[in-house]
C-alpha positions as CSV (number, residue, x, y, z in Angstrom):
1,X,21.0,-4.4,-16.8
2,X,17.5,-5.1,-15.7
3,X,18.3,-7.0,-12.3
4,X,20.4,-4.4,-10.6
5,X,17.9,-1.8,-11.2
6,X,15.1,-4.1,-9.7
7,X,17.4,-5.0,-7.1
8,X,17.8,-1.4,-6.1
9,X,13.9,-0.5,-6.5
10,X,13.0,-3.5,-4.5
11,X,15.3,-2.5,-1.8
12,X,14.0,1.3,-2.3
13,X,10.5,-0.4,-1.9
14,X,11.4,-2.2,1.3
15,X,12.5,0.8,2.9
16,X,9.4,3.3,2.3
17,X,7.6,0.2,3.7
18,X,9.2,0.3,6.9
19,X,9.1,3.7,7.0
20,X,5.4,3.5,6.3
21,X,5.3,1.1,9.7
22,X,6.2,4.3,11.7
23,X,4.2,7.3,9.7
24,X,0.8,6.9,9.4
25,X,1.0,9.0,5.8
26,X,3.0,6.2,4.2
27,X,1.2,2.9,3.7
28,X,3.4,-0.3,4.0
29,X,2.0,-3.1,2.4
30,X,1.5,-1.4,-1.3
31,X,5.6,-0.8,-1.2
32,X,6.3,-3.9,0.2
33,X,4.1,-5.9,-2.4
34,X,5.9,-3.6,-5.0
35,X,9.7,-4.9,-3.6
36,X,7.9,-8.5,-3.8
37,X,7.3,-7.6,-7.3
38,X,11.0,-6.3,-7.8
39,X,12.4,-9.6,-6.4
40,X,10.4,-11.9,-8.1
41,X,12.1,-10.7,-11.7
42,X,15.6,-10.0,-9.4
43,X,16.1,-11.9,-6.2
44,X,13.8,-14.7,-5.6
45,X,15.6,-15.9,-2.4
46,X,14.8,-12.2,-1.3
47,X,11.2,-12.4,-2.8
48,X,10.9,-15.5,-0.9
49,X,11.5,-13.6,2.8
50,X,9.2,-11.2,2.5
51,X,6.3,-13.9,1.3
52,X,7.5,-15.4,4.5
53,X,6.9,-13.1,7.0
54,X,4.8,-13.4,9.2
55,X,2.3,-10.2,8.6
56,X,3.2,-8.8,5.6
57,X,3.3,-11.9,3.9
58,X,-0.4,-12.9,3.7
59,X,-1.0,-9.4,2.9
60,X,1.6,-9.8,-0.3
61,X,-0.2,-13.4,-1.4
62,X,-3.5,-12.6,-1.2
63,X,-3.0,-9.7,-3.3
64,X,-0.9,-11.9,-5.7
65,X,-3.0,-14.6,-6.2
66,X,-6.6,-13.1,-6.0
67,X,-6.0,-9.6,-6.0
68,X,-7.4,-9.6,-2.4
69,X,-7.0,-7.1,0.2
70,X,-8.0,-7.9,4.1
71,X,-11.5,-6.7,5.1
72,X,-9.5,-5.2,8.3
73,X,-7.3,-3.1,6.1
74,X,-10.3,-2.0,4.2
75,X,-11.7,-0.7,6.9
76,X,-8.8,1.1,8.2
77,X,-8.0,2.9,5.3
78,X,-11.7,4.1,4.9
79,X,-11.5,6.1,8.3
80,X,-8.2,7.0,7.9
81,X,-9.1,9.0,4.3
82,X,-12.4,10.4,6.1
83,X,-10.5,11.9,8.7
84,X,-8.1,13.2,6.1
85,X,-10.8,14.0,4.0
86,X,-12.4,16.4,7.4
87,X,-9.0,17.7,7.8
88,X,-8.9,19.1,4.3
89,X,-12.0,20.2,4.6
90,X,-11.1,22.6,7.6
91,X,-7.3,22.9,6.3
92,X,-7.4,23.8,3.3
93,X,-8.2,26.7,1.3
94,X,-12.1,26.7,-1.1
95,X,-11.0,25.6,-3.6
96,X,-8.7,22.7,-2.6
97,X,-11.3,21.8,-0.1
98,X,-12.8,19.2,-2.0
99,X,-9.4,17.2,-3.3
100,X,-8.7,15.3,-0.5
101,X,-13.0,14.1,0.1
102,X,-12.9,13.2,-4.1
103,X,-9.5,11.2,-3.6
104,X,-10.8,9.4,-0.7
105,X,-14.1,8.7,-2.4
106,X,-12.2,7.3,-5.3
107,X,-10.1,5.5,-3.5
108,X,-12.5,4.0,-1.2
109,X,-14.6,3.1,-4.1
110,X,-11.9,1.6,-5.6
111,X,-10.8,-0.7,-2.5
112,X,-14.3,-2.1,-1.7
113,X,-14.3,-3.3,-5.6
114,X,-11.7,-5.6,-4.9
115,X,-12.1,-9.0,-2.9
116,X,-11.5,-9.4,0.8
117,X,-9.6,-11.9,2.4
């Protein structure tokens, strides 16, 4: 029962990452490392093609085996939640104006914790 379901997640997974390739409010690599997840307890031969890419597949291993994200991607996200975070601040009403800074900053905080590849 267990490996259709995963199948289906996995594929779901795949999707919202390529998605995520084209909208900037979607990230890719945390659904694709979620289908790689899906496959590896469903499809290995499909597990096996996206650890074989050629740039989303370090992405997938490093966060596998060491729990690493890239510096570069570190980076990126970091200005990408500041400017969300400045766009709330102007955006949004008082009282939501500080959700989207105290996100980022947990988030951030988060991130930099973990190792860089």
């Amino acid at each position: 029962m267990k490996t259709p379901v995963y199948r289906a997640l996995g594929a779901v997974s795949v999707v919202l990452g390529v998605v995520g390739a084209f909208l900037p409010l979607l990230p890719t690599t945390p659904f694709l490392i979620l289908a790689a997840w899906f496959f590896a307890r469903s499809h290995p031969e499909w597990e096996e093609k996206l650890l074989a890419h050629p740039s989303a597949g370090p992405a997938i291993r490093a966060w596998r085996d060491h729990g690493a994200i890239p510096r570069v991607a570190k980076q990126a996200a970091a200005v990408l939640l500041a400017i969300s975070a400045v766009g709330g601040w102007f955006a949004l009403p008082d009282v939501w104006r500080y959700v989207p800074a105290g996100i980022g900053v947990c988030v951030v905080l988060w991130m930099w914790s973990r190792p860089s590849v």
